[in-house]
N, C-alpha and C positions, 0 to 999 in steps of 0.2 A: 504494500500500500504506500504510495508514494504522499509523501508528509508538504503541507501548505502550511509556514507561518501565518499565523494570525495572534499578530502584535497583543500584551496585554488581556489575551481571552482570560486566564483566570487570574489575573491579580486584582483585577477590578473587583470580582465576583468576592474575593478574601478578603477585600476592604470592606465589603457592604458586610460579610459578617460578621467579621472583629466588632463594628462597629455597632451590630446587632445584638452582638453576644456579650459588651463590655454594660455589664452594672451600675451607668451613668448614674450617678446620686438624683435624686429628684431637687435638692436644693440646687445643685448646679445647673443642671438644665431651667430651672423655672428662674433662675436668676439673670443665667447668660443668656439663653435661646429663646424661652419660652417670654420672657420681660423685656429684653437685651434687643436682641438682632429680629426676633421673628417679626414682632410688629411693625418696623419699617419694612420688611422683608414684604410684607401681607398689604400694606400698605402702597406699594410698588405697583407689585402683582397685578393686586384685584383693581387698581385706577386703570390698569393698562388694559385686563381683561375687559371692565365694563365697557370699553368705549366701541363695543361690537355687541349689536343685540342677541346673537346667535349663540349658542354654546360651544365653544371650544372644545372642546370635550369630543364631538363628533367629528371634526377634523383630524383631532388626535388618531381616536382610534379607527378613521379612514386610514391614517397614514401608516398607520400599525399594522395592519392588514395590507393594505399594499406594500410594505416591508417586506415582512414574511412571504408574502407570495412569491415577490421578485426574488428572494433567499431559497425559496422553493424552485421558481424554473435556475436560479445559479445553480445549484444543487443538483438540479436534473441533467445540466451540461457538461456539470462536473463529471458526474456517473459513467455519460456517454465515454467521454477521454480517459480518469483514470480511475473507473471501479467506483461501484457502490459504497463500501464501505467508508472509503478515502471521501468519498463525497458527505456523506452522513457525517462522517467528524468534523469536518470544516463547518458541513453547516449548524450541528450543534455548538460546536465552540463560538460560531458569531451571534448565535442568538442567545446562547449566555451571558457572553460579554454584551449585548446592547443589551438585555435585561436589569444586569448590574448596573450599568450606565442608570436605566431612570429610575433603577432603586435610590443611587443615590442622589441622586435628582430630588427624588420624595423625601428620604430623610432631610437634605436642608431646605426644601422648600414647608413642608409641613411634619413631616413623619417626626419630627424628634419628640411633638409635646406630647407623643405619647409617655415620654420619660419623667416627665411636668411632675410636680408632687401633688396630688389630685384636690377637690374642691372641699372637699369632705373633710379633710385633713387642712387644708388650708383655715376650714372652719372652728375645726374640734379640737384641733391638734393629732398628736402621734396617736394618743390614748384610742381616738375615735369614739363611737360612742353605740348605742345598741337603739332598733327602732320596736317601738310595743306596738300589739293588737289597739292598745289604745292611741298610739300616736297616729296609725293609720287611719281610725275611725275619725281622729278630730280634722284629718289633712280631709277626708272624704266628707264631713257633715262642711267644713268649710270651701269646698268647691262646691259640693251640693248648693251651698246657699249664693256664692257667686256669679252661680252659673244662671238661676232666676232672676239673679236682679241686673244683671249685665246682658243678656240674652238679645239682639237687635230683634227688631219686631220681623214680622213673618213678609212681608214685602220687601226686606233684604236691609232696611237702615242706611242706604247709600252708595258711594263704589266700596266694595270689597275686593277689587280684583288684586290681584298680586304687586299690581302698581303701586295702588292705593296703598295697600299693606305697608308698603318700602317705605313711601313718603312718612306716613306716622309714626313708624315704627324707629326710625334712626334714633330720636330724640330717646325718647324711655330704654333705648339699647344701651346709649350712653350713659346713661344716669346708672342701670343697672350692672354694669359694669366699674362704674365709678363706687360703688354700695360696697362692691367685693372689692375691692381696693385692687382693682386692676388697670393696666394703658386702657383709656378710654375711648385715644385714638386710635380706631379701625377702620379699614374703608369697608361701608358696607357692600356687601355683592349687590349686583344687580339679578332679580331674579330671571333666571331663564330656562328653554325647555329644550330638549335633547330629543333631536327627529330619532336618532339613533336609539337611544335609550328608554322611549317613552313606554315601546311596547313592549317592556323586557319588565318597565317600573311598575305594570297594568298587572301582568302576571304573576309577581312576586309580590305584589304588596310592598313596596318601594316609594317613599313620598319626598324622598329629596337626595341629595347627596352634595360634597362640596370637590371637587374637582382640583388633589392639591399639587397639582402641578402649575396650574397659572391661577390656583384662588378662587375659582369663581364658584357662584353658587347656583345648583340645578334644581329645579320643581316639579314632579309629576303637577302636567297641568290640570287633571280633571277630578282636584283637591275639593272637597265643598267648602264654599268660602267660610266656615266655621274653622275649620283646618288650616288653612293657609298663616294667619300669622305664627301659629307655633311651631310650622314646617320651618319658615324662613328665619325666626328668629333663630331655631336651633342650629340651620346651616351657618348661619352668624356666627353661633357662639362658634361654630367650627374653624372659622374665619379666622375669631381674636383668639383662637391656639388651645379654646378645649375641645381636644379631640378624645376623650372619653365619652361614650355617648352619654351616660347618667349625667353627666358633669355640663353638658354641652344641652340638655333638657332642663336642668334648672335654672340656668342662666336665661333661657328661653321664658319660663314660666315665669321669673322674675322681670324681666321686661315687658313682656306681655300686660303684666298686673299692674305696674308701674303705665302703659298707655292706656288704660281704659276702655272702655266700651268694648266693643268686639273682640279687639287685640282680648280684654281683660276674659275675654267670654270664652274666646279658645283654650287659655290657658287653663281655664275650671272644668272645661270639658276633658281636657287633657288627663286633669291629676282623679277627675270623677273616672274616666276609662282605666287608669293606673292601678287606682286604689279597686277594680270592682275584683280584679284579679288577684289582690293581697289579701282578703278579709274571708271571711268566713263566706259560703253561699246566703245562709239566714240573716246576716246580719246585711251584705252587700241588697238583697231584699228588701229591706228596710229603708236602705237610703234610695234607692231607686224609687222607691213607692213615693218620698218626701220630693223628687225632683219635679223639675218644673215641667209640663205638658210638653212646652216645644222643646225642652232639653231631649225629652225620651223620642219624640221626631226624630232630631238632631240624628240621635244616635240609629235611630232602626234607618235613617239615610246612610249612615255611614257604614251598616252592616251590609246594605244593599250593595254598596259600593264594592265593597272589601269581597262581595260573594262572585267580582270580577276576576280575581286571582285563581293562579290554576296551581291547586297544591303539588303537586312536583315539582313545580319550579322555584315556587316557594321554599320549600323545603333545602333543594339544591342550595339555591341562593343563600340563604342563612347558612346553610352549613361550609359553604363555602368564605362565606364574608367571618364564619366563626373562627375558624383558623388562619382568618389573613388578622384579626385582632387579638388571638392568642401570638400568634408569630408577633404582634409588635408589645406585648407584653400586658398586654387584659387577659389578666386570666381566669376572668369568667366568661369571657367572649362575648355572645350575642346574649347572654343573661346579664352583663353592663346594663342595658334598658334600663330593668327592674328597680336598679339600685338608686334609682332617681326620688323614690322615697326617702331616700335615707339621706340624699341632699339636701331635699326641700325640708327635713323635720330639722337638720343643723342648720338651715336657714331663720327657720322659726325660732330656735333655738339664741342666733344670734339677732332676734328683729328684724330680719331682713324681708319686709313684705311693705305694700305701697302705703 
C-alpha cells in the first residue's frame, strides 16, 4: 500500500483531546474564558452573524457535505490508481484531521463554558444544597398562579412573533443577567430558522438551538407564541456562555419574569410543565385542577403540537445529543433539563425573582 502524507492528521486530533481530557478548574475557566475573553469573543461573533437574516448554520452544513463528498469521489480516484485500502487511509486520516480542526474551532469559540463553574454553585456555593417535595410544590403553586394572571387574552394581546419577542426581551435579558452578577454585555442573536434543520426540529421535538461556531441563534419556527420567549431567551442565555442547559433555562425564566406580560407568561408555563413531571401524579392533579382555563388550552395546544414528533427520531436524537454533552462533561446529559428546578429554588433562595 503505497503511503500519502497528510500533514498534521493526528496531532491536531491529540490536541483537541489533551485539551478534552485536562481537568480545567471551573474557577479558571469562568474567570479567564467564560468572564474574560468569551464575551467579547460572542460579542464579535453574533454582531457579524446577525447582519444576514438567514441561518448560517445551513450553509455550514451544505459545505460539510459537499466536503465529504468531494473526499468521497478523491477517494474513489485514489482506489482506481493505488488500491482501496491506500485510498480508505488517506481518506480517513483527512476527515479526522478536519474534524479536529472544528472541534477546536468549538472549544474556543463556545465549547469551553462547559468547564464554567455552574449556576447552582455560583448560587449556593461548593456545599450546594438539596431541593424538597415541598420546594417543588411552592415553585408549581407559584407558576400556577402567574400563569393566570399574566396569560395574554385569547385574541393573541398583540405581535408575539419572534421579532417582537427580541425587541422586549433585550432589556429584562440584561437586567437579569446583571441580578447574577454576570457581563451584561451580550449581543443578543437575532432569531432565525434553519430551511435545513427545521424538519429534522419537527420530528424530534427540537425548539431551538445556538449555532456555536458563528453565535447565532436558531428557532423551530412553528413554536406557539406562548413558547417563543423562553425558547429565545434560553438560546440567549446560551449566547452569554451558559451552556449547561438547566443553567441556560433559568437565566431564561429569570428574564422572562423580569419582562412581563407574555414574556412573564411563558416563563410560568414553562416551570408549570417542569414541575408537572417532579411531583407526585395526585398532587400534580391538584395544581392542574387550580390552573387557569386558557393555561390548560395552552397546554393540550402544545400537546397537539408535540404529537408532530416521530418517536424514533426523537429518541435517536437525544441519545445522540446525550453523549455529545457527557463527552463535554455533563454528566447527566440530557437529564441537565431537569435540574432547572434546583436552579430556580437557589434562585428563590437568593431573591432573585422580579
Amino acid at each position: 500500500m503505497s503511503r500519502v502524507r497528510v500533514r498534521g492528521w493526528w496531532a491536531v486530533p491529540a490536541l483537541v483531546l489533551v485539551i478534552m481530557a485536562i481537568p480545567w478548574p471551573g474557577w479558571l475557566v469562568e474567570a479567564v474564558y467564560s468572564r474574560g475573553i468569551y464575551p467579547r469573543l460572542q460579542w464579535a461573533l453574533t454582531s457579524i452573524s446577525n447582519t444576514v437574516g438567514w441561518a448560517v448554520m445551513d450553509v455550514l452544513l451544505a459545505a460539510a457535505a459537499l466536503y465529504v463528498l468531494w473526499r468521497l469521489g478523491q477517494a474513489i480516484s485514489t482506489g482506481r490508481r493505488r488500491g482501496v485500502l491506500s485510498a480508505l487511509w488517506e481518506l480517513t486520516r483527512r476527515l479526522v484531521r478536519t474534524t479536529a480542526m472544528i472541534a477546536l474551532v468549538f472549544l474556543g469559540t463556545w465549547g469551553l463554558n462547559y468547564r464554567r463553574v455552574s449556576l447552582e454553585e455560583t448560587l449556593r456555593g461548593e456545599a450546594g444544597g438539596t431541593v424538597s417535595a415541598e420546594d417543588i410544590k411552592a415553585l408549581a403553586d407559584q407558576a400556577s398562579a402567574g400563569s393566570g394572571s399574566t396569560r395574554p387574552p385569547d385574541d393573541g394581546g398583540g405581535d408575539r412573533s419572534f421579532a417582537s419577542v427580541a425587541d422586549r426581551l433585550a432589556v429584562p435579558f440584561e437586567q437579569a443577567l446583571r441580578q447574577l452578577g454576570m457581563p451584561a454585555h451580550i449581543r443578543p442573536g437575532r432569531p432565525k430558522v434553519s430551511v435545513v434543520l427545521t424538519p429534522f426540529f419537527t420530528a424530534a421535538g427540537v425548539t431551538g438551538m445556538v449555532n456555536p461556531l458563528v453565535l447565532e441563534s436558531i428557532v423551530y419556527p412553528e413554536l406557539l407564541p406562548f413558547e417563543r420567549p423562553m425558547v429565545l431567551a434560553h438560546e440567549w442565555a446560551h449566547l452569554a456562555g451558559f451552556a449547561d442547559e438547566a443553567d441556560a433555562s433559568a437565566v431564561a425564566w429569570l428574564a422572562c419574569t423580569l419582562g412581563g406580560g407574555d414574556l412573564a407568561y411563558s416563563a410560568h408555563v414553562f416551570v408549570v410543565i417542569e414541575t408537572s413531571g417532579a411531583m407526585p401524579r395526585s398532587v400534580w392533579q391538584g395544581v392542574r385542577a387550580g390552573l387557569h382555563p386558557g393555561v390548560v388550552r395552552d397546554l393540550e395546544a402544545l400537546t397537539a403540537r408535540l404529537a408532530l414528533q416521530k418517536p424514533a427520531v426523537r429518541e435517536r436524537a437525544f441519545a445522540v445529543y446525550d453523549g455529545y454533552l457527557r463527552s463535554n462533561r455533563v454528566a447527566d446529559g440530557v437529564r441537565s433539563y431537569s435540574r432547572v428546578l434546583r436552579v430556580l429554588t437557589a434562585m428563590r433562595d437568593r431573591h432573585l425573582r422580579p
